[in-house]
Biotite code that builds the C-alpha atoms (Angstrom):
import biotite.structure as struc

atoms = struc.array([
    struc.Atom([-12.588, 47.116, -12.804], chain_id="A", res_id=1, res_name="UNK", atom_name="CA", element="C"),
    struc.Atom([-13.461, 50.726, -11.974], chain_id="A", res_id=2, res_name="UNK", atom_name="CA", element="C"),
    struc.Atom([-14.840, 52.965, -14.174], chain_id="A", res_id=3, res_name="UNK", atom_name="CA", element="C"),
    struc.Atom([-11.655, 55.231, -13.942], chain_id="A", res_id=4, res_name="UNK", atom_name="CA", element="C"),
    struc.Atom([-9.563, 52.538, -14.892], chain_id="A", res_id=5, res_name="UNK", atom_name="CA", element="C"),
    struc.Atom([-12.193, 50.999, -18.070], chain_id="A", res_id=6, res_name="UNK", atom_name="CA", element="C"),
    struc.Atom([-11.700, 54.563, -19.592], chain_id="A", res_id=7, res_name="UNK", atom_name="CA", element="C"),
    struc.Atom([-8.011, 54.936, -19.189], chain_id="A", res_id=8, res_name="UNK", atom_name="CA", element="C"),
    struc.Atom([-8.025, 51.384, -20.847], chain_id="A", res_id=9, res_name="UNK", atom_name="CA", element="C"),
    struc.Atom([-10.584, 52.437, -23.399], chain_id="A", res_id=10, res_name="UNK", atom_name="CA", element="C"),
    struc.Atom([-8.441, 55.553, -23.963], chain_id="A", res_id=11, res_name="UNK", atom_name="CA", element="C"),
    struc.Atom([-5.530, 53.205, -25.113], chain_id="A", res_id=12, res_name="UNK", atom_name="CA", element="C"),
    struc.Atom([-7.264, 50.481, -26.986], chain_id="A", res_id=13, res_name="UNK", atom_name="CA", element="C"),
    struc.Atom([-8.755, 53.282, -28.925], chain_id="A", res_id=14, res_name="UNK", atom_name="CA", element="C"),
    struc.Atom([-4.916, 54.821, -29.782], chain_id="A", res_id=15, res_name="UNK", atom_name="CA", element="C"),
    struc.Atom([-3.660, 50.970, -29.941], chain_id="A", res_id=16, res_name="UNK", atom_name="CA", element="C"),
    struc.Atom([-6.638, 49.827, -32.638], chain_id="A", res_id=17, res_name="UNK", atom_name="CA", element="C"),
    struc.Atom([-6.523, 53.058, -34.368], chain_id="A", res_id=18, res_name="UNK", atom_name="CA", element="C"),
    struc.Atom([-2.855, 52.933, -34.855], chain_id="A", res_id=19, res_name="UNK", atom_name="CA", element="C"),
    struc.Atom([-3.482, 49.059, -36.079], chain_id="A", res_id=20, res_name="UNK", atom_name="CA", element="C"),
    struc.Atom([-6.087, 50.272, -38.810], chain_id="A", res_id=21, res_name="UNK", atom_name="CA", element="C"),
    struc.Atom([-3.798, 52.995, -39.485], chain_id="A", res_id=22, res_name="UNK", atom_name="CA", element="C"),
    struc.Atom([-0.965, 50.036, -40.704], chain_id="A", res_id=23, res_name="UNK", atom_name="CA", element="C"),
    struc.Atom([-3.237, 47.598, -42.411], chain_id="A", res_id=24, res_name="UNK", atom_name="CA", element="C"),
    struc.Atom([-1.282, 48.453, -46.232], chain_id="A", res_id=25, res_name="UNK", atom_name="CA", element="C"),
    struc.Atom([2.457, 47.328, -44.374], chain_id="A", res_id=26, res_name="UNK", atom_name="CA", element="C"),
    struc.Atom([0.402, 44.569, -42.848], chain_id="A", res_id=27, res_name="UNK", atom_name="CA", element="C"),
    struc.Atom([-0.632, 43.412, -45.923], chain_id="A", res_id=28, res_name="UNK", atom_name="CA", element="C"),
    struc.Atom([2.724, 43.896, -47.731], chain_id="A", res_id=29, res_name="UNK", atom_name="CA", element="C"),
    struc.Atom([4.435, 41.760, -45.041], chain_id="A", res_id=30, res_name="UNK", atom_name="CA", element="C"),
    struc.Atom([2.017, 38.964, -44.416], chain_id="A", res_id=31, res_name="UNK", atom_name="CA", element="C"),
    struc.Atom([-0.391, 38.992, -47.508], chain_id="A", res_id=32, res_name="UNK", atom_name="CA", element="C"),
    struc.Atom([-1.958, 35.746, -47.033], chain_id="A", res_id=33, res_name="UNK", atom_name="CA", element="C"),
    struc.Atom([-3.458, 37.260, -43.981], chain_id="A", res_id=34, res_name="UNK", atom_name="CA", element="C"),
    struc.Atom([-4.485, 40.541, -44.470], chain_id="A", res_id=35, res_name="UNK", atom_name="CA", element="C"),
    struc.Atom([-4.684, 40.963, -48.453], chain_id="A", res_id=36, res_name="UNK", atom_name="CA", element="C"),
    struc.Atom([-7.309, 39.328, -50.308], chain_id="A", res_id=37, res_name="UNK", atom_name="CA", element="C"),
    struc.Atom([-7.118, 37.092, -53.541], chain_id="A", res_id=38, res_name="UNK", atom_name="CA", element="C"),
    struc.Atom([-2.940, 36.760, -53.248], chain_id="A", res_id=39, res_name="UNK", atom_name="CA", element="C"),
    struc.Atom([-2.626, 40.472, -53.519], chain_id="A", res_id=40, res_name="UNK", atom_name="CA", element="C"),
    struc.Atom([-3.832, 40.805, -57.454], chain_id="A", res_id=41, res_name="UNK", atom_name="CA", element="C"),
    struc.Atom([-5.673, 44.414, -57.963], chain_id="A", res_id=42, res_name="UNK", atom_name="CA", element="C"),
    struc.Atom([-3.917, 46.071, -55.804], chain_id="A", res_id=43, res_name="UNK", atom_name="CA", element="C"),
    struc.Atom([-7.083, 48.574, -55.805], chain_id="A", res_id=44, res_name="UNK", atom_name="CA", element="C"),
    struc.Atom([-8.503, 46.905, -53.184], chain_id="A", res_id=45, res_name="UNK", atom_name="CA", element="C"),
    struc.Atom([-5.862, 47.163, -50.855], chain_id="A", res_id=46, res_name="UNK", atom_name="CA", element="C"),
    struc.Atom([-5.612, 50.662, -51.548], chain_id="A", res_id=47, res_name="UNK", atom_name="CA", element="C"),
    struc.Atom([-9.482, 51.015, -51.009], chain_id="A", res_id=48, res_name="UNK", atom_name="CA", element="C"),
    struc.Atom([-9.803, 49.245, -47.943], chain_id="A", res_id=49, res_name="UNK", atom_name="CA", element="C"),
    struc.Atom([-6.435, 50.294, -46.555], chain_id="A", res_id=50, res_name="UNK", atom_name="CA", element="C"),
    struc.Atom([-8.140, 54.089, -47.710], chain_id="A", res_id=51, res_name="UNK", atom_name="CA", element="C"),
    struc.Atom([-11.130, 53.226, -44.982], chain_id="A", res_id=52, res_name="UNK", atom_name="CA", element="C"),
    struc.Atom([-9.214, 51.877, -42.267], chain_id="A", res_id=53, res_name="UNK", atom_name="CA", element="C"),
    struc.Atom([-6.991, 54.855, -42.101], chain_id="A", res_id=54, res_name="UNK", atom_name="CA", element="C"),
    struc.Atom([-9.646, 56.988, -41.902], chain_id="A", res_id=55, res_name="UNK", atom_name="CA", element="C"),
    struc.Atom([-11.032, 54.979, -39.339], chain_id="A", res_id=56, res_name="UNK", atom_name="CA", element="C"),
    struc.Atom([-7.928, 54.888, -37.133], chain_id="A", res_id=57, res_name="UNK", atom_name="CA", element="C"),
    struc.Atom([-7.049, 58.268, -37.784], chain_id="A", res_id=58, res_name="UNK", atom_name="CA", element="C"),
    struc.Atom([-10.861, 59.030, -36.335], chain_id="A", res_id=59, res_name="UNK", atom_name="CA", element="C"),
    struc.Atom([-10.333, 56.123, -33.216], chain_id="A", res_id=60, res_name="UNK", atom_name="CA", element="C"),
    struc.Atom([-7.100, 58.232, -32.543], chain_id="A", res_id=61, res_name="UNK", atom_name="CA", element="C"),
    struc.Atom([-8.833, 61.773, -31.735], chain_id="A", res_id=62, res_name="UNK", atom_name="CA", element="C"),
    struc.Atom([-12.035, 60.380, -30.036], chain_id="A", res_id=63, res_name="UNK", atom_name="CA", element="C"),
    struc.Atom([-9.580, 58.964, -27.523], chain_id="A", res_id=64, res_name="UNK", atom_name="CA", element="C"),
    struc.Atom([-9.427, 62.069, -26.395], chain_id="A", res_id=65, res_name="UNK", atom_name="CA", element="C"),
    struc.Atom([-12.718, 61.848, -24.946], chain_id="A", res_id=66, res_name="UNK", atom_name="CA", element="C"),
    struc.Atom([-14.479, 58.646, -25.793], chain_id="A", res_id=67, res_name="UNK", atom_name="CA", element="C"),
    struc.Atom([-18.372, 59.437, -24.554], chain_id="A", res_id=68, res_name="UNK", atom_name="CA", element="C"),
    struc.Atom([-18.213, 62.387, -26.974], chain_id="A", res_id=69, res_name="UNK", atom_name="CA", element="C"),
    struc.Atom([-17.906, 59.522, -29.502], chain_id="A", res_id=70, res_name="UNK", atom_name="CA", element="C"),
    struc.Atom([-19.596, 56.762, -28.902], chain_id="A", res_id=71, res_name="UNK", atom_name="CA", element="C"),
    struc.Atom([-21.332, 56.609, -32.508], chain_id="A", res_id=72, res_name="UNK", atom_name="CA", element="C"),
    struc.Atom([-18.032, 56.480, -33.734], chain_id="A", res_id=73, res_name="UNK", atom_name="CA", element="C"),
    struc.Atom([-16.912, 53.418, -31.133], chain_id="A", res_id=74, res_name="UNK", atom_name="CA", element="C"),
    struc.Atom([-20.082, 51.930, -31.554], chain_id="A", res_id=75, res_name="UNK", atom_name="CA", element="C"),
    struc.Atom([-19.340, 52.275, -35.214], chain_id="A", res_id=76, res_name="UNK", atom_name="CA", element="C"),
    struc.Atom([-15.953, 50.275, -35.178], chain_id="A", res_id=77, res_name="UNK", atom_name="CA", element="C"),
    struc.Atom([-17.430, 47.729, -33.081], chain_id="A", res_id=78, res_name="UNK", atom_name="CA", element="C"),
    struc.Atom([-20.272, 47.065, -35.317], chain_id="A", res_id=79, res_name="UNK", atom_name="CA", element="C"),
    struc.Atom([-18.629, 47.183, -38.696], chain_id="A", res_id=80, res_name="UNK", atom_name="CA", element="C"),
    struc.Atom([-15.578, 45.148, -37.544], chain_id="A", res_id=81, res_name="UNK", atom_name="CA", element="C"),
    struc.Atom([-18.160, 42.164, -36.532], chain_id="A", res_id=82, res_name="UNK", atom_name="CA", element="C"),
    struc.Atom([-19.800, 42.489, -39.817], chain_id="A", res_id=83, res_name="UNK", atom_name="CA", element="C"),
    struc.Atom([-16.586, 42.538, -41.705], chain_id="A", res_id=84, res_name="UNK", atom_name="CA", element="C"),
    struc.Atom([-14.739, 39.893, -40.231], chain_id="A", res_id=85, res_name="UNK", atom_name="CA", element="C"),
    struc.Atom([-17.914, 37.634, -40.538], chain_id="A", res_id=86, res_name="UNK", atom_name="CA", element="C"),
    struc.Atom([-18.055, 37.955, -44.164], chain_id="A", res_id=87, res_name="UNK", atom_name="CA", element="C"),
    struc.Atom([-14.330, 37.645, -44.402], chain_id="A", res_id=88, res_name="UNK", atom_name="CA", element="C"),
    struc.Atom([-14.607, 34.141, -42.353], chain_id="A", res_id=89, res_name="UNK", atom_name="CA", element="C"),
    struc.Atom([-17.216, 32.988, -44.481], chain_id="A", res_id=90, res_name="UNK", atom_name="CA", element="C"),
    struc.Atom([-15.613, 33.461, -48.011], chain_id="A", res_id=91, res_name="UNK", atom_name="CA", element="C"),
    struc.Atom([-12.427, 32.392, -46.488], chain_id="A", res_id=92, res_name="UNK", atom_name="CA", element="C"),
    struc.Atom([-13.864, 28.722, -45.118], chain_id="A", res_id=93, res_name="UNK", atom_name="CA", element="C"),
    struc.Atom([-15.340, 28.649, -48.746], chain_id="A", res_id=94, res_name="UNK", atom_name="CA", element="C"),
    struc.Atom([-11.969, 29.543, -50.197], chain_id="A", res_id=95, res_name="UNK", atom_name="CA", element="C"),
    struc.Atom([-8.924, 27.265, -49.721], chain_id="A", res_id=96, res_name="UNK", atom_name="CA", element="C"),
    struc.Atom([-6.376, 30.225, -50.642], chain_id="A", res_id=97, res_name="UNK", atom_name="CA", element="C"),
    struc.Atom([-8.144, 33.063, -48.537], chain_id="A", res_id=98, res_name="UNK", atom_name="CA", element="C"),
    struc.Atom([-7.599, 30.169, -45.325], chain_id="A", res_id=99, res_name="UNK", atom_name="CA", element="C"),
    struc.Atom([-4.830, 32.639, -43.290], chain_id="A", res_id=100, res_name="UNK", atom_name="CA", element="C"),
    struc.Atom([-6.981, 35.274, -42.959], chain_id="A", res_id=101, res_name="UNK", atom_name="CA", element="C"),
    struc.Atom([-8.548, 33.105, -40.276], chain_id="A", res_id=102, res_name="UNK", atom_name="CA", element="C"),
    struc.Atom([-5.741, 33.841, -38.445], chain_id="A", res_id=103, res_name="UNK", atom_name="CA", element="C"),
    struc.Atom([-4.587, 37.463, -39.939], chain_id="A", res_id=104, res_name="UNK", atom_name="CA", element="C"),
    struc.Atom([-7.505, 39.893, -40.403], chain_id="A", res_id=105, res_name="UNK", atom_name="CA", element="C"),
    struc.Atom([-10.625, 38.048, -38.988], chain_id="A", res_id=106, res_name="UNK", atom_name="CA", element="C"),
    struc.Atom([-9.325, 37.521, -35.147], chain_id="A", res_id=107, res_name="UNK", atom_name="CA", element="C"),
    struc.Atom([-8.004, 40.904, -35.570], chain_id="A", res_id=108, res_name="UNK", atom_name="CA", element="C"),
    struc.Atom([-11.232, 43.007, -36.332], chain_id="A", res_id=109, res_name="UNK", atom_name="CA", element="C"),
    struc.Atom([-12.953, 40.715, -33.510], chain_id="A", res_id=110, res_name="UNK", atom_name="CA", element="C"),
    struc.Atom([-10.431, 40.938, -30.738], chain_id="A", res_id=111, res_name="UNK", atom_name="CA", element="C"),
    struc.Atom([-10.938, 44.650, -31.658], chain_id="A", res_id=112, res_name="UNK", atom_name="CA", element="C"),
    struc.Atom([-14.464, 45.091, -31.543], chain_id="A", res_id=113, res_name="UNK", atom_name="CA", element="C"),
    struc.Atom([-14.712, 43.330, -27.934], chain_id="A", res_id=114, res_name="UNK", atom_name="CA", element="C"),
    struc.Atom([-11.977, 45.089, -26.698], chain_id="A", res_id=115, res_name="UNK", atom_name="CA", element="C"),
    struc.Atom([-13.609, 48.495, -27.170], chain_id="A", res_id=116, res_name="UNK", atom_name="CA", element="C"),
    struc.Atom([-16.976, 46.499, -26.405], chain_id="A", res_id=117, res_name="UNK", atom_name="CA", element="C"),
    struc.Atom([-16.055, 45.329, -23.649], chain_id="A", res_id=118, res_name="UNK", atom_name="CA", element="C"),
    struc.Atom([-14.307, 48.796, -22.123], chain_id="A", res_id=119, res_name="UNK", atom_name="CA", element="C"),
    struc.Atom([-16.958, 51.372, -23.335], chain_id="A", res_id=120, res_name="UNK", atom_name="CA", element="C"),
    struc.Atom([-19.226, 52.327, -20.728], chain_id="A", res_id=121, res_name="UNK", atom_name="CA", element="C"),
    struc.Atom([-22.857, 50.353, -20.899], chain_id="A", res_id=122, res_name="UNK", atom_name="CA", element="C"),
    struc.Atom([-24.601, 53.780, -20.780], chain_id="A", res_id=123, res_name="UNK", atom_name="CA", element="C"),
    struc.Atom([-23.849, 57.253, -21.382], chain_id="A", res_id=124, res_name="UNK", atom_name="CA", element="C"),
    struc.Atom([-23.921, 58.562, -17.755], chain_id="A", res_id=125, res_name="UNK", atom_name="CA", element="C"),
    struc.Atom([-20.783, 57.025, -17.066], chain_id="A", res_id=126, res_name="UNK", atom_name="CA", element="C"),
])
């Protein structure tokens, strides 16, 4: 794949994820058992984490604009979606009721974070 064509796609995947984080609340009205945690009791935490993921989206959404200008920020997604869906598999193979968001929320945030892995330039000349 040509460079050209990696940042066109990386241009997209950033609008397509961003636009993803940006619906993770109607996500996890419509399918709670994969995307809201502890069958949707305290609905503070959906709020919080739906709070972060907007933000998130909202900021994957402008730095498609021009992606090497923010690669912290890509770099940033990446990371914490790896981290996040790790602890999320964990405590939901230790939790019989948490189960779906093995295949909700934690294939989500790591189909994410190698998309953009895999389509952001490997150094910053490029």
């Amino acid at each position: 794949m040509t460079d050209a064509a990696k940042e066109k796609y990386l241009k997209m995947a950033l609008v397509l994820f961003g636009v993803i984080f940006c619906l993770v609340y109607p996500l996890g009205i419509v399918w709670p058992a994969g995307w809201i945690w502890h069958g949707g009791e305290g609905q503070y935490y959906l709020q919080m984490i739906a709070g972060i993921y907007v933000t998130l989206g909202v900021f994957l959404i402008y730095a498609s604009r021009n992606p090497q200008a923010h690669r912290s920020l890509i770099w940033f997604a990446i990371i914490s979606s790896i981290v996040h869906a790790a602890i999320m598999a964990v405590q939901a193979i230790g939790d019989q009721h948490e189960r779906g968001h093995l295949i909700g929320d934690v294939p989500a945030l790591l189909l994410a974070a190698f998309v953009l892995w895999f389509l952001l330039p490997k150094n910053a000349e490029t």
